[in-house]
C-alpha positions as CSV (number, residue, x, y, z in Angstrom):
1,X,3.1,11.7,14.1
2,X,4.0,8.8,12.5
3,X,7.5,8.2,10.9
4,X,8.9,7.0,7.2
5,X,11.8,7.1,5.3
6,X,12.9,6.4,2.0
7,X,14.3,2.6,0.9
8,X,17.2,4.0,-0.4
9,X,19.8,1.7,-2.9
10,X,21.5,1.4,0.7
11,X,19.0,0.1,2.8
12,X,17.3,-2.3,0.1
13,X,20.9,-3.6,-0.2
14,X,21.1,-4.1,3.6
15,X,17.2,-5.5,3.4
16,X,18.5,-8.3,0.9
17,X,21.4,-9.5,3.1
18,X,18.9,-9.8,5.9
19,X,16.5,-11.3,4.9
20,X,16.5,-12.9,1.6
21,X,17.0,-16.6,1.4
22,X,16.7,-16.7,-2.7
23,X,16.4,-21.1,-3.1
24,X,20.0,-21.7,-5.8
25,X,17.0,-22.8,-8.4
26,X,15.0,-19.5,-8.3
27,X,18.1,-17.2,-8.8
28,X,19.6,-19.5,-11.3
29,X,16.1,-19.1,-13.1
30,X,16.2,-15.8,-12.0
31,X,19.3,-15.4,-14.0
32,X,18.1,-16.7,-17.6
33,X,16.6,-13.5,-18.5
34,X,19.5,-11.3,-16.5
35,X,21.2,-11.0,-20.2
36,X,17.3,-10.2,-22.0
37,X,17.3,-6.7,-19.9
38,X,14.0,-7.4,-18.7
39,X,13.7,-6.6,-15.5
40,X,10.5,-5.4,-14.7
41,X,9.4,-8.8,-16.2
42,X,10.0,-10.9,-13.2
43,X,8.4,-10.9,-9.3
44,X,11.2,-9.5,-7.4
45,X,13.3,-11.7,-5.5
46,X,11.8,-10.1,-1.6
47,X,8.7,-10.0,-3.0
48,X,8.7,-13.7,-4.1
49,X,9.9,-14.3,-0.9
50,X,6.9,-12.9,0.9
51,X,4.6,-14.5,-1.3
52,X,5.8,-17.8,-0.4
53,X,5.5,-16.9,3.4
54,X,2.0,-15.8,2.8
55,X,1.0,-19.3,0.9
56,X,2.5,-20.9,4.4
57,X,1.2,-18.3,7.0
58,X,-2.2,-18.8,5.0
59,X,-1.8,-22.5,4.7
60,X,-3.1,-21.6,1.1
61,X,-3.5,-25.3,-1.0
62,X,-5.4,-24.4,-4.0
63,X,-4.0,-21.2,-5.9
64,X,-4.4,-19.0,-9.4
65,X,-1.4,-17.6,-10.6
66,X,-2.8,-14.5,-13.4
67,X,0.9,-14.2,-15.3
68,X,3.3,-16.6,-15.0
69,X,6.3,-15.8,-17.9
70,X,8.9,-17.7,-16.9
71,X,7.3,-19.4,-13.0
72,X,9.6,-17.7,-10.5
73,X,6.6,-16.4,-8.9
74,X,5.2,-20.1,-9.3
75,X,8.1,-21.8,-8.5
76,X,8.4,-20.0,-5.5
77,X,5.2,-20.6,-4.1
78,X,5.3,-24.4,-5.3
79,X,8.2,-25.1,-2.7
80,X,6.7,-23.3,0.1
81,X,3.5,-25.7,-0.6
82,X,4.0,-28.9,1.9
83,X,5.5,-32.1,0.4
84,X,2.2,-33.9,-1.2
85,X,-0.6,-31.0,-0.7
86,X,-1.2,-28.2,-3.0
87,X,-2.2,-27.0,-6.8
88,X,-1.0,-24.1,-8.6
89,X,-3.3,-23.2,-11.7
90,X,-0.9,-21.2,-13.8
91,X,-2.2,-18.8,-16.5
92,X,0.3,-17.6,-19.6
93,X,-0.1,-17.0,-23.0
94,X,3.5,-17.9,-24.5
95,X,5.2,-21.0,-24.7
96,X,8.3,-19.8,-24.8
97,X,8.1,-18.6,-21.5
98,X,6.7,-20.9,-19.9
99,X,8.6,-23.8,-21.2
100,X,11.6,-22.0,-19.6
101,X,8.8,-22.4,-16.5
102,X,8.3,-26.1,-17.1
103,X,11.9,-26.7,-17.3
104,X,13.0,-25.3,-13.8
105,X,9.4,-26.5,-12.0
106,X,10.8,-30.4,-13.0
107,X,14.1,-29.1,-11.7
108,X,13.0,-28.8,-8.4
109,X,10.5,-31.7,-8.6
110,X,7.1,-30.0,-8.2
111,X,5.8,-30.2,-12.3
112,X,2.8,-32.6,-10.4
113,X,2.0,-29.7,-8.2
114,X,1.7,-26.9,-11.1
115,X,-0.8,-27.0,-13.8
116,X,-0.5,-24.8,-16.7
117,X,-3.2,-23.4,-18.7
118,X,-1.5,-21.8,-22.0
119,X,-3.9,-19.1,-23.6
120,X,-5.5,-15.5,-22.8
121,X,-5.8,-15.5,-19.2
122,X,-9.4,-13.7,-19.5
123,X,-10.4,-17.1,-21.2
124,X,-9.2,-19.5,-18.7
125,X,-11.0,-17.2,-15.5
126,X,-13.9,-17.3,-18.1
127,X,-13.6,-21.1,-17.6
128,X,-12.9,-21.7,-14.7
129,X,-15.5,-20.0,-13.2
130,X,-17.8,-22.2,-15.4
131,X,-16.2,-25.8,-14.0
132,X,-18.5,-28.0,-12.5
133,X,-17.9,-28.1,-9.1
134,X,-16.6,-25.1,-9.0
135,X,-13.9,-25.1,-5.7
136,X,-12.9,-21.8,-4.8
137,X,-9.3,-20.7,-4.6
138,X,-7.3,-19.6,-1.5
139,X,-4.9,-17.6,-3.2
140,X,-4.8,-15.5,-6.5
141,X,-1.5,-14.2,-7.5
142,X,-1.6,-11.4,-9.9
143,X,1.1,-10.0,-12.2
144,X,0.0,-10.6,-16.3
145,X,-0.6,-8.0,-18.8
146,X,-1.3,-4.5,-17.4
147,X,-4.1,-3.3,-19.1
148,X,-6.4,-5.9,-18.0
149,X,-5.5,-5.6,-14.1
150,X,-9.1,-4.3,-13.6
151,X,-10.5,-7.4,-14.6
152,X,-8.3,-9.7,-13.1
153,X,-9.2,-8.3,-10.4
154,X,-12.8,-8.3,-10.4
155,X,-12.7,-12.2,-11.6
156,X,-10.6,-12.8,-9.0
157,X,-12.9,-12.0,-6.2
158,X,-15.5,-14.0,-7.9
159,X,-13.3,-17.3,-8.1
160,X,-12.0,-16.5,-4.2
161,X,-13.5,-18.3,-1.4
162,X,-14.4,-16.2,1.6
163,X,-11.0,-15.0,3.7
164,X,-9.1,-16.1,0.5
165,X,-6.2,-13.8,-0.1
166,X,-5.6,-11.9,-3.8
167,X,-1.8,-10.9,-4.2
168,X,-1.0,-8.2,-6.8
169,X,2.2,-6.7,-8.3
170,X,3.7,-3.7,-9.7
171,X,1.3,-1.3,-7.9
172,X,3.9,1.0,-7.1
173,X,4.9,1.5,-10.8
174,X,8.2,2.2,-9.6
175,X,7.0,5.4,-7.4
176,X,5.2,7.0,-11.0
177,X,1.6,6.6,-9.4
178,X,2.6,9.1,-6.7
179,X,3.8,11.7,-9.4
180,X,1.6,14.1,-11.0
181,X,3.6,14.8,-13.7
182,X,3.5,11.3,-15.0
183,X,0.0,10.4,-16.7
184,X,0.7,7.5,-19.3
185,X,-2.0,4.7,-19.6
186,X,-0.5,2.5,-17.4
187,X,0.6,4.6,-15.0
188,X,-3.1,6.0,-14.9
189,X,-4.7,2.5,-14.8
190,X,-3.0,1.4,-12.2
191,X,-3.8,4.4,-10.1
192,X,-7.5,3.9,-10.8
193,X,-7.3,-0.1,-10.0
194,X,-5.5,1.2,-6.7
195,X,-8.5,3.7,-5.6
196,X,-10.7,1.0,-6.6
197,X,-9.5,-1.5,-4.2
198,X,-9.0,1.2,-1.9
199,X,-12.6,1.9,-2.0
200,X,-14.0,-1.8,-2.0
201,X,-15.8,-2.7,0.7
202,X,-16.0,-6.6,-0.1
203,X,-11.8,-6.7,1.0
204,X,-9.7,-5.6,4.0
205,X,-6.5,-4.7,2.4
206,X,-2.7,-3.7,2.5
207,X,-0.4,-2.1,-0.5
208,X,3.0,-3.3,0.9
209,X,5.9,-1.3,-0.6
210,X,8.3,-4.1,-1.3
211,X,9.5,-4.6,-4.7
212,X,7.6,-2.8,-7.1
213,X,4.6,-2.7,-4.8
214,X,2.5,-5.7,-3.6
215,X,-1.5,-5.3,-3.0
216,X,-2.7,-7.7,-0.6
217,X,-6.0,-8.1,-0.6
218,X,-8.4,-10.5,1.9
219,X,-12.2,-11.3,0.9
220,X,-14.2,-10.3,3.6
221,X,-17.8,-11.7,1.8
């Protein structure tokens, strides 16, 4: 029989002092929205983390980011990209965000390695699946608006080359989409993107609980 147990406040604490290595300029940016009370807003720090080992492991060079508010997730996955090698698409629809974003990505020197594309993400998969030639992407980070995680998704495959790798947050919804007695729309969305993925035969997969759940997802054709 095989064994689990809960990630208790404890043992996430004792996670985070083994293992985190948070770079000063992503908790700094980390910490501009600490006094907004937004929490949910931004990629947790451990799953950040992992997201940048996975660009490395993967040896990923052309990426989407789906959701960027204010680039921690970018910025993160920027400095695990090697010195002169690597482009980060980045999809938001605020500027106010993201010019928190651009501030902190000039910071740490890698504004030449992050391209923003301001405007409704659906617009700018619309687009670039329409670019001529079209060069497949090696990694798709996913973490936007909610509602339109079904899409994302589905574009997403279609922009991924072959073996490409498709990373998505918040499928955990904080534990809700094990709980019966919770049934609002995004709780219920996500559970049906979840047995979607689940049942998709195109992907070999993994739903990682770490943070508020990370889907990793690997194009198999």
């Amino acid at each position: 029989m095989s064994s689990f147990f809960s990630i208790t406040p404890i043992v996430h604490q004792y996670l985070l002092e083994h293992s985190l290595r948070e770079d000063p300029l992503l908790e700094s940016l980390r910490q501009e929205i600490a006094p907004r009370n937004l929490p949910d807003m931004c990629l947790a720090p451990e799953s950040a983390q992992l997201l940048a080992l996975l660009v490395s492991i993967t040896g990923a060079r052309r990426i989407l980011e789906i959701g960027t508010f204010i680039g921690y997730s970018s910025l993160s996955m920027a400095l695990a990209l090697p010195e002169n090698e690597g482009h980060i698409i980045a999809c938001d629809a605020s500027k106010p965000w993201t010019d928190i974003a651009q501030e902190y990505w000039k910071k740490a020197g890698v504004q030449n390695k992050i391209e923003l594309r301001l405007g409704l993400a659906i617009d700018t998969l619309a687009a670039l699946s329409q670019e001529k030639p079209f060069h497949p992407f090696d990694l798709i980070f996913i973490d936007a608006d909610k509602p339109s995680y079904m899409e994302y998704y589905e574009r997403s495959v279609a922009l991924l080359k072959t073996g490409g790798l498709i990373v998505i947050d918040n499928v955990l919804r904080q534990g809700t989409v094990a709980d019966p007695l919770v049934s609002d729309s995004g709780t219920q969305m996500t559970r049906r993107l979840n047995k979607k993925i689940f049942e998709d035969e195109r992907v070999n997969i993994s739903l990682v609980p770490i943070g508020d759940g990370l889907f990793l997802i690997q194009k198999k054709s």
